[in-house]
C-alpha positions as a Markdown table, in Angstrom:
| # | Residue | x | y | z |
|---|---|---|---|---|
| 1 | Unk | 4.2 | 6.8 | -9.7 |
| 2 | Unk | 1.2 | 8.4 | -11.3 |
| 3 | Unk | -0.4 | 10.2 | -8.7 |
| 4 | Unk | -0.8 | 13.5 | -9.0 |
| 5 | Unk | -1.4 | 14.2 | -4.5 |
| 6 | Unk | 1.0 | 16.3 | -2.8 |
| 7 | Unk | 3.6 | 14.9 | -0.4 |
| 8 | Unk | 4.6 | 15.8 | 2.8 |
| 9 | Unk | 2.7 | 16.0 | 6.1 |
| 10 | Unk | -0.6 | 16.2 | 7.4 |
| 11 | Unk | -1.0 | 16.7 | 11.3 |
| 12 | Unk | -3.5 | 15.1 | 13.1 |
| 13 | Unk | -4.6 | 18.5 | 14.2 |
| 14 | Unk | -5.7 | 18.6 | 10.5 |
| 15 | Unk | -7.1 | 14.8 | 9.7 |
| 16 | Unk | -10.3 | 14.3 | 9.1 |
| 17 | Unk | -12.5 | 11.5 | 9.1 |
| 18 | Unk | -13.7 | 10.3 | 6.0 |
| 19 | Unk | -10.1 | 12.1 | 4.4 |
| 20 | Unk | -8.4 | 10.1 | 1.7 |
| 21 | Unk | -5.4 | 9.7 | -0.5 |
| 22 | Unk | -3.7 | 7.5 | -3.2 |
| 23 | Unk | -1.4 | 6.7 | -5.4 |
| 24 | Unk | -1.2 | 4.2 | -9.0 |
| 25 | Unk | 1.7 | 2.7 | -10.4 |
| 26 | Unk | 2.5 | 0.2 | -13.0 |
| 27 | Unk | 4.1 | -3.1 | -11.2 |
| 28 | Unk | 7.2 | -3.9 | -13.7 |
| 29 | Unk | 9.3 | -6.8 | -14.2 |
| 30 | Unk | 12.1 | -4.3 | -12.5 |
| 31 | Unk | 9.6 | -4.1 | -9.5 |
| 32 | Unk | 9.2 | -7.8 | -8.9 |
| 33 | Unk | 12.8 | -8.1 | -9.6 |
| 34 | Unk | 14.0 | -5.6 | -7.1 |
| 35 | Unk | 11.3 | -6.7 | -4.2 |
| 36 | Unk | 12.6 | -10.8 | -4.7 |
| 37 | Unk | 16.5 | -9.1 | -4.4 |
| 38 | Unk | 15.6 | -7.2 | -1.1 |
| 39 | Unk | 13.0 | -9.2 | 0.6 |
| 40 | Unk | 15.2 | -12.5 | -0.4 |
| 41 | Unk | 11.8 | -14.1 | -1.8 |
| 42 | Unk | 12.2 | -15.8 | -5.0 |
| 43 | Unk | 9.7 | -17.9 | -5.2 |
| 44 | Unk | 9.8 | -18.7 | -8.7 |
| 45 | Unk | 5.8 | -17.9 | -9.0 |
| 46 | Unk | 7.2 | -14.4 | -9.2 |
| 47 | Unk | 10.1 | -14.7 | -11.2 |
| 48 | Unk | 9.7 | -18.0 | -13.4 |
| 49 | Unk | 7.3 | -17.8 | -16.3 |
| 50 | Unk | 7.6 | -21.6 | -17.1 |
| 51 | Unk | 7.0 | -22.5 | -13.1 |
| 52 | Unk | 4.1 | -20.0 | -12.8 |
| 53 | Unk | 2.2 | -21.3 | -15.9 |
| 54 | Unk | 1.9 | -24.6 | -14.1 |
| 55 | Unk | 0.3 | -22.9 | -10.6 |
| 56 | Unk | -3.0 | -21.9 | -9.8 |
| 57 | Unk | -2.4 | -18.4 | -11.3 |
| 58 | Unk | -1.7 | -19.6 | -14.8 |
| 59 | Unk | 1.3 | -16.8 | -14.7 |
| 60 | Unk | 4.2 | -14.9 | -12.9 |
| 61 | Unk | 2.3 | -12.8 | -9.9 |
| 62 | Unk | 3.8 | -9.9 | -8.2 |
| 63 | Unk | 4.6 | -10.4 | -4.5 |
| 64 | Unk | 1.9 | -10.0 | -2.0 |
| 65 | Unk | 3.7 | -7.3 | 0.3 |
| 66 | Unk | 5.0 | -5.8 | -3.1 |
| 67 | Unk | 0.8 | -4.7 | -3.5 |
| 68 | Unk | 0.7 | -3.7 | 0.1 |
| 69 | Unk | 3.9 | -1.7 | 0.1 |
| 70 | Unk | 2.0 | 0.7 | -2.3 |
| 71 | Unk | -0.1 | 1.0 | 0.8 |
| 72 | Unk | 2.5 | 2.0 | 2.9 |
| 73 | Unk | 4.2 | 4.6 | 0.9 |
| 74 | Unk | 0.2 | 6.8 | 0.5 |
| 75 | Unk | 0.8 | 6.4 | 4.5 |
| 76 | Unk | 4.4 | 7.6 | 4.5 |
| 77 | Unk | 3.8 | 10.2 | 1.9 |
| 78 | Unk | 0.8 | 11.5 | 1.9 |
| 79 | Unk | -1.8 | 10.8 | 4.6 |
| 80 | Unk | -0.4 | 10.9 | 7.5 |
| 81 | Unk | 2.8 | 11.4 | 5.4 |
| 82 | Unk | 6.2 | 12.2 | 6.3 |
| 83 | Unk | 6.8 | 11.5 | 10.3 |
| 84 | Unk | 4.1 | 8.8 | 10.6 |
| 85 | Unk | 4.9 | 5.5 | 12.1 |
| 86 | Unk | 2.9 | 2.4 | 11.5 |
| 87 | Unk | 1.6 | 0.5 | 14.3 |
| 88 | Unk | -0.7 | -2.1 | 12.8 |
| 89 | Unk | -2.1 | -3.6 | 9.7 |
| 90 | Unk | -4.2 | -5.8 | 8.8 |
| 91 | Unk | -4.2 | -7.5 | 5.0 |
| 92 | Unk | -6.7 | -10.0 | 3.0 |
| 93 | Unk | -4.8 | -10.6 | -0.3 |
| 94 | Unk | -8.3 | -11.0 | -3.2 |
| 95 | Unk | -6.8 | -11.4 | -6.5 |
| 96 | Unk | -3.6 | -11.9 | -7.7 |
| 97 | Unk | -1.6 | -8.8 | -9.3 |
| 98 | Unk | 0.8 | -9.1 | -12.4 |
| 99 | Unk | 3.7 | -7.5 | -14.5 |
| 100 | Unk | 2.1 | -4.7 | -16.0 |
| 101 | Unk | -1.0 | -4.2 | -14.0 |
| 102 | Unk | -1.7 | -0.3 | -13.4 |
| 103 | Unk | -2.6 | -0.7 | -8.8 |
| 104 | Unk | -4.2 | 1.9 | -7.3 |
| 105 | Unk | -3.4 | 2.2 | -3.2 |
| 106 | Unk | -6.5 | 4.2 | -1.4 |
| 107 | Unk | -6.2 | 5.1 | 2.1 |
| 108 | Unk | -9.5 | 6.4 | 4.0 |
| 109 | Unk | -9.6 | 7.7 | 7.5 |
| 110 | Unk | -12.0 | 6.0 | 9.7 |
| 111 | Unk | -11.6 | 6.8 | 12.8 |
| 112 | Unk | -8.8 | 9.1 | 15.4 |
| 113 | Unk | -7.9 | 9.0 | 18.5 |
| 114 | Unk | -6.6 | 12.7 | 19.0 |
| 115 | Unk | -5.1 | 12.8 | 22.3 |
| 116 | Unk | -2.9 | 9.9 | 21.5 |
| 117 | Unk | -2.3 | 10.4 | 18.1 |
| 118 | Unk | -3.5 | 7.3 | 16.8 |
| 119 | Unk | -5.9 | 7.2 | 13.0 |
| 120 | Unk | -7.2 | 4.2 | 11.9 |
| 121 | Unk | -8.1 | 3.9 | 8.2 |
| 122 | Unk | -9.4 | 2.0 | 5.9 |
| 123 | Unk | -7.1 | 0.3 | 3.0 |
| 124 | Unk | -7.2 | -1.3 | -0.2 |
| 125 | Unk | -5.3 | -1.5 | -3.8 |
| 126 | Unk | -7.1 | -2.2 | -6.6 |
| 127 | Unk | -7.0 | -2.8 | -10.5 |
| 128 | Unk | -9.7 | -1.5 | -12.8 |
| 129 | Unk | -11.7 | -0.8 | -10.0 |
| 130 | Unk | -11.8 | -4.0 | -8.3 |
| 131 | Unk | -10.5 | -4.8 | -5.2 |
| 132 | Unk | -6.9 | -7.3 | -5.3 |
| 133 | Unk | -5.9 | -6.3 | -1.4 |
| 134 | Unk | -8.1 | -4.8 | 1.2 |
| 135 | Unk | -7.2 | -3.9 | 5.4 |
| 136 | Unk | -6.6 | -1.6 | 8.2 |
| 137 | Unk | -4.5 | 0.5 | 9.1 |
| 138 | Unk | -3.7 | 2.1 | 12.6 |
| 139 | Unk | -1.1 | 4.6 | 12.8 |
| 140 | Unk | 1.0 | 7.4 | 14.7 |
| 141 | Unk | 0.0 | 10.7 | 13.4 |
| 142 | Unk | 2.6 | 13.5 | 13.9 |
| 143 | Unk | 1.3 | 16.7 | 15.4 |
| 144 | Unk | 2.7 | 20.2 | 15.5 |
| 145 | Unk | 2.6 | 20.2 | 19.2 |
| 146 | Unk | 6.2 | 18.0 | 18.8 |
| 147 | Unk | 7.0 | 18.3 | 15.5 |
């Protein structure tokens, strides 16, 4: 990873709206390897350089949920962070992503619901600046009151 944010946690009693955090990171040939081997998807537009060059994206492309998964770990990590627990999102995949491309995962806070815990934020990855995945987020903050 090449993001330089601190991990841990950040209560709700100390989100803000409008806070935000992220994270970039090369996708590898190792990545795409390792997601097909866990997930059990090998679609060979991920893993077969002679298939690929025959689809629509003229090329091997990294798995979908590979992109959003970078999503997920800003959440986990950094904002909420550690003790959060997903309970919706909401993905619309833009652009393909490739081996080598350099993703950047933004999460923005965009609205809370204190007394339950609940922050919805804004999400996208993106390469260069534009936008390959975008959504929403809505998740269980932890809070020092049972923490």
């Amino acid at each position: 990873m090449l993001d330089n944010d601190p991990r841990g946690t950040i209560c709700i009693e100390d989100i803000e709206i409008g806070m935000s955090r992220s994270l970039r990171k090369i996708i590898s040939d190792r990545d795409i390897e390792l997601f097909a081997e866990v997930s059990t998807d090998h679609n060979p537009v991920h893993l077969d350089d002679a298939y690929a060059q025959d689809t629509i994206f003229e090329g091997r492309i990294a798995h979908g949920m590979l992109t959003a998964g970078l999503i997920s770990a800003v959440i986990g990590e950094q904002l909420p962070g550690h003790g959060t627990v997903y309970l919706g999102q909401s993905l619309k995949f833009l652009a393909p992503v490739r081996p080598g491309d350099m993703v950047e995962a933004v999460v923005t806070v965009t609205d809370m619901d204190i007394s339950k815990r609940r922050v919805t934020m804004d999400t996208h990855c993106a390469i260069d600046g534009k936008k390959v995945l975008k959504g929403e987020a809505v998740v269980l903050a932890p809070s020092r009151k049972f923490d």
